[in-house]
N, C-alpha and C positions, 0 to 999 in steps of 0.2 A: 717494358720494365727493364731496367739497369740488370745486367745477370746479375751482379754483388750482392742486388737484396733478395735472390732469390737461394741465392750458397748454403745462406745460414740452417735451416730448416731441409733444402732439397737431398732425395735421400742417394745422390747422385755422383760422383765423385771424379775431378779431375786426376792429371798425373802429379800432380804436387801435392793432391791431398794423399791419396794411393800412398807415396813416398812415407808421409807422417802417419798414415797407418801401421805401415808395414815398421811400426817401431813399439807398436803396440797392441800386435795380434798377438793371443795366446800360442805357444808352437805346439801342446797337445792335448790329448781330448780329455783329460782328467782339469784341464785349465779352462776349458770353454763354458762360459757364462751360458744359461737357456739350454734352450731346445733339448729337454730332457732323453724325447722321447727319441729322436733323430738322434743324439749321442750314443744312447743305449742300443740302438737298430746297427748304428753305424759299427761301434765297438765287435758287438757278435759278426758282423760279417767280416771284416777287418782279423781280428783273432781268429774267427775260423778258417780263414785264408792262409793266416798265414804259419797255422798247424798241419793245412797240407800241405804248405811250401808251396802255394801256386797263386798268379794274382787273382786279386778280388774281382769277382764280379764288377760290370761297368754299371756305375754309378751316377744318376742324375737328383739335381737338388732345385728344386723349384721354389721359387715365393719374390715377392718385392724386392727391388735394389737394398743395400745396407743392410741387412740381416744375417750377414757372414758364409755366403756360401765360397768366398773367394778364402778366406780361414780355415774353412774347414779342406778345402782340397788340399791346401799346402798343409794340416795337420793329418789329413790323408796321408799324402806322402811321407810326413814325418815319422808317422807311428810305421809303415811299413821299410821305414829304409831307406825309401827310392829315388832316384832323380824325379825332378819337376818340371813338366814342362808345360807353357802357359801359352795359349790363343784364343782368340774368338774369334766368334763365326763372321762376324763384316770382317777381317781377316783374310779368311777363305774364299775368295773369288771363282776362285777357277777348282775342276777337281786337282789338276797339277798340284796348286798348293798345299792342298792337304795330303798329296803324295807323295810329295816331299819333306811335310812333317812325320809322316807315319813311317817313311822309308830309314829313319835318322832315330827313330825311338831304340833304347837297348833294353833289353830282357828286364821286365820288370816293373818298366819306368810308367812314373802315371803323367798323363797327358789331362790337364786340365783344361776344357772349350766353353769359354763364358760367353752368354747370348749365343749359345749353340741355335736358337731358331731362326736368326739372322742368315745360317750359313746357307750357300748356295747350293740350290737343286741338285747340279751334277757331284757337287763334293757330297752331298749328301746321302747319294747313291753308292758312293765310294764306300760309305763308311760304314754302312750295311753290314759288306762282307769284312770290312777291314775287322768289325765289332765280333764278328759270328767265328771266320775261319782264319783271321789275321793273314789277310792277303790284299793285294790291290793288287787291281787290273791295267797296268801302266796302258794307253792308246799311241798306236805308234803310227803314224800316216793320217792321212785324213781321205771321206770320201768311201768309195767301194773297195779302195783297196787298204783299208785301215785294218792293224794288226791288234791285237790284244794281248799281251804277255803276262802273265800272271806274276807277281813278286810276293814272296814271303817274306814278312814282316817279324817282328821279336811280339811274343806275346806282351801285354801293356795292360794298363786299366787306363778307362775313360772316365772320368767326372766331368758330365756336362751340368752346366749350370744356366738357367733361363728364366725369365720374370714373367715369362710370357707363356705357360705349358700350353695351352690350349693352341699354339699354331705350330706345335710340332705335330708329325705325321704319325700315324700310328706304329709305323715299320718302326721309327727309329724308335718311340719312347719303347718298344715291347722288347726292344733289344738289352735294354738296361736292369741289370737283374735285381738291382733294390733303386728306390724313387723317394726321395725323400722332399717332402713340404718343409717349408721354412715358414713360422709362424711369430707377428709380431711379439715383441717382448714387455714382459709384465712391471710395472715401474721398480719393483724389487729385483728383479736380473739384471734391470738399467744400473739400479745405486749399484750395485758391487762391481758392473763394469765398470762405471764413473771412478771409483774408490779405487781401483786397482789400476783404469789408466792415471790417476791422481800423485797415485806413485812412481807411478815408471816415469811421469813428466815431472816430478819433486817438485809441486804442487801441494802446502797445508790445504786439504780440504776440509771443512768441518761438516759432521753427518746434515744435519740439517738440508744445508746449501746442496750436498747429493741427494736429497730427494727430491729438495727443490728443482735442480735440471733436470735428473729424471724425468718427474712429472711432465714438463715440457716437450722431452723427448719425442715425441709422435712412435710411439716404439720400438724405434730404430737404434741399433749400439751405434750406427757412421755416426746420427745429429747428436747423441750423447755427446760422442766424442767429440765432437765440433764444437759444442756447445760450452760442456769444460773447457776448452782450448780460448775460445771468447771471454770466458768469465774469467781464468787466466790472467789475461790480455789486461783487461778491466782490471783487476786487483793490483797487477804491477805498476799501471798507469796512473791511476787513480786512486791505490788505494795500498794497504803496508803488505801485498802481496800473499794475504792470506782468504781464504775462499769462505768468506762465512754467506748466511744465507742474505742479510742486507747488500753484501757486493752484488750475488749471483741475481737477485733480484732487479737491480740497479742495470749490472750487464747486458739481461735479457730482453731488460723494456728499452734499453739503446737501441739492440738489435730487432725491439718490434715483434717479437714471439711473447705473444701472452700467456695466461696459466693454464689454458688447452693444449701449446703450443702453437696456435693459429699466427701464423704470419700476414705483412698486409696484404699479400694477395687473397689468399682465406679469408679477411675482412674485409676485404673490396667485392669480392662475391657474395658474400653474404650480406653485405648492408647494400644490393644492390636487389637482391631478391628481394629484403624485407623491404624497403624501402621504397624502389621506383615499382616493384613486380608486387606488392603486397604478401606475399610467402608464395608466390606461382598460384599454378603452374606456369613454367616458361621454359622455353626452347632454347637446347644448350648454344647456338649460334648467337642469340638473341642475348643470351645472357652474357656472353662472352666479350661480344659488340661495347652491353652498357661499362664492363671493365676497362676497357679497351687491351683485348689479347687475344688471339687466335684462339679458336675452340678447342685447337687441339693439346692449347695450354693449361686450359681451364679444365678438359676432360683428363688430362693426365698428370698434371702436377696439383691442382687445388681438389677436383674433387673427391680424388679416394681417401685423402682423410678427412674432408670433411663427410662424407656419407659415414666411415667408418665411425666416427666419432658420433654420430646422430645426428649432423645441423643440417643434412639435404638427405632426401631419402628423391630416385628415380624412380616413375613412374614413367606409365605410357603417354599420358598427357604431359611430360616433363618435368624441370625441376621442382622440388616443390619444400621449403624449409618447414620444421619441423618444430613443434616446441621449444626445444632444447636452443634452439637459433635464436628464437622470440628474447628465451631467458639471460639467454650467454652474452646479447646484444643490447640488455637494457633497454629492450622495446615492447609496447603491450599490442599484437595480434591485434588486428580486426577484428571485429563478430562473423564476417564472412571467409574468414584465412580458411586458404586449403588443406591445412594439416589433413586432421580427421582423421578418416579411411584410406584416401589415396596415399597418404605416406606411409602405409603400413607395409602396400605391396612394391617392393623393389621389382624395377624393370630390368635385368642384369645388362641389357642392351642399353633401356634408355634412348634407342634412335628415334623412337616415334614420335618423340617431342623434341627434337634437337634440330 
């Protein structure tokens, strides 16, 4: 598949898109759309930091790409003051690198490490003590006669940010004094995002047409965003540049995101279960094959929302589509379809049938 058609919808972001974000993130936390609870958690530690004048505790935020954890580190920084400084872990190759970030930080400063679980072993070792006693252990020589120097660093906060918690190690996550989940957003956080980037882009949006994309959103603020940006595109092209819900409609079916937000990948998979596999079960290879895409496309980019969504539920015997698939697809089940019971119980692995 063409990357193009996967852009629309993927919750995934090049440097160009990054660019057009960064024109329409909130800069602080009384601005931030969602995540109530992680707002409120963040605030108290944040304000009580900095009533004793010393930085916050280091800070990790976990959940799916596009759900704002690269926003909230820079409104991190913002509400405390501080410089900003930004890397990730495939970044960090070597421990050198990160010792040479950490050696360059000044008093205060928050360092933000996005896909901190990418980062490399040795660096990772590094950052232990650099977290605990703000120190690195520079290595000087190699061999038996290799040196260790210790270097004092400026106290900092960390905000690490990861899609992935479960492959970090327990040392590092235990280091981080508050951990915040990032959880997808509800179509009502979407419209006010929508409405508020609608402005900053001077954009007539009409209410309708933002619920409209919302709903679509897969409940992500990046594909919101994206998505107004397209219906946009559509209005000025096509139409007298104002966003009613017939444009946004019109927009969306160009760009193939129906009113689940299922894109044609998500309908290639699913009208391949229902259809050559009868609703499963079938083996994520297997099913991947009939699409024609690497499994590893299909297990990471189509199927967490559609299980999220209800149309595949994982089992041990594999995929297996659900009701909800039958309906959504204009298709009537067998009498033998595997819904039933087996879709009830999620496999969180899922290997056994793959």
């Amino acid at each position: 598949m063409a990357e193009h058609e996967r852009d629309v919808v993927s919750p995934e972001a090049d440097l160009d898109e990054r660019a057009i974000e960064g024109a329409l993130r909130p800069r602080r936390l009384e601005d931030f759309v969602g995540q109530e609870r992680v707002r409120e958690q963040l605030s108290l530690v944040l304000r009580s930091a900095q009533r004793r004048g010393r930085a916050p505790d280091h800070i990790l935020m976990s959940g799916p790409p596009g759900l704002g954890k690269t926003t909230l580190a820079m409104i991190i920084a913002a509400e405390l003051g501080a410089p900003l400084r930004i890397t990730s872990g495939p970044a960090i190759e070597r421990s050198g690198d990160l010792a040479a970030v950490l050696s360059t930080l000044q008093e205060g400063e928050v360092l933000f490490l996005d896909e901190i679980h990418r980062m490399a072993r040795p660096a990772e070792e590094m950052l232990y003590v650099a977290m605990e006693d703000y120190r690195v252990d520079v290595i000087v020589g190699k061999g038996p006669g290799a040196t260790a120097i210790p270097l004092d660093i400026a106290p900092f906060t960390l905000v690490g940010a990861t899609t992935r918690a479960g492959l970090l190690p327990a040392p590092l996550r235990d280091r981080f004094g508050f951990v915040a989940h990032m959880d997808f957003y509800r179509p009502e956080e979407l419209r006010r995002i929508i409405d508020r980037s609608a402005g900053l882009l001077g954009a007539p949006l009409e209410e309708d047409a933002a619920v409209e994309i919302a709903r679509r959103s897969r409940g992500t603020p990046r594909i919101a965003n994206r998505l107004l940006r397209r219906v946009r595109d559509y209005a000025e092209v096509r139409g007298d540049g104002r966003l009613t819900l017939e444009v946004a409609r019109a927009a969306l079916s160009l760009y193939e995101v129906d009113e689940e937000g299922l894109d044609r990948l998500d309908r290639a998979v699913l009208h391949a279960l229902l259809r050559r596999f009868r609703g499963g079960p079938v083996g994520l290879s297997t099913l991947a094959v009939s699409v024609g895409e690497e499994p590893e496309t299909v297990e990471v980019v189509a199927e967490p929302f559609l299980v999220r969504s209800g149309f595949i539920a994982r089992t041990p015997r594999g995929r297996v589509a659900t009701p909800e698939a039958w309906a959504h697809m204009g298709l009537t089940p067998p009498p033998d379809a595997a819904f039933g019971a087996a879709a009830l119980f999620d496999d969180p692995e899922g290997e056994t049938g793959g």
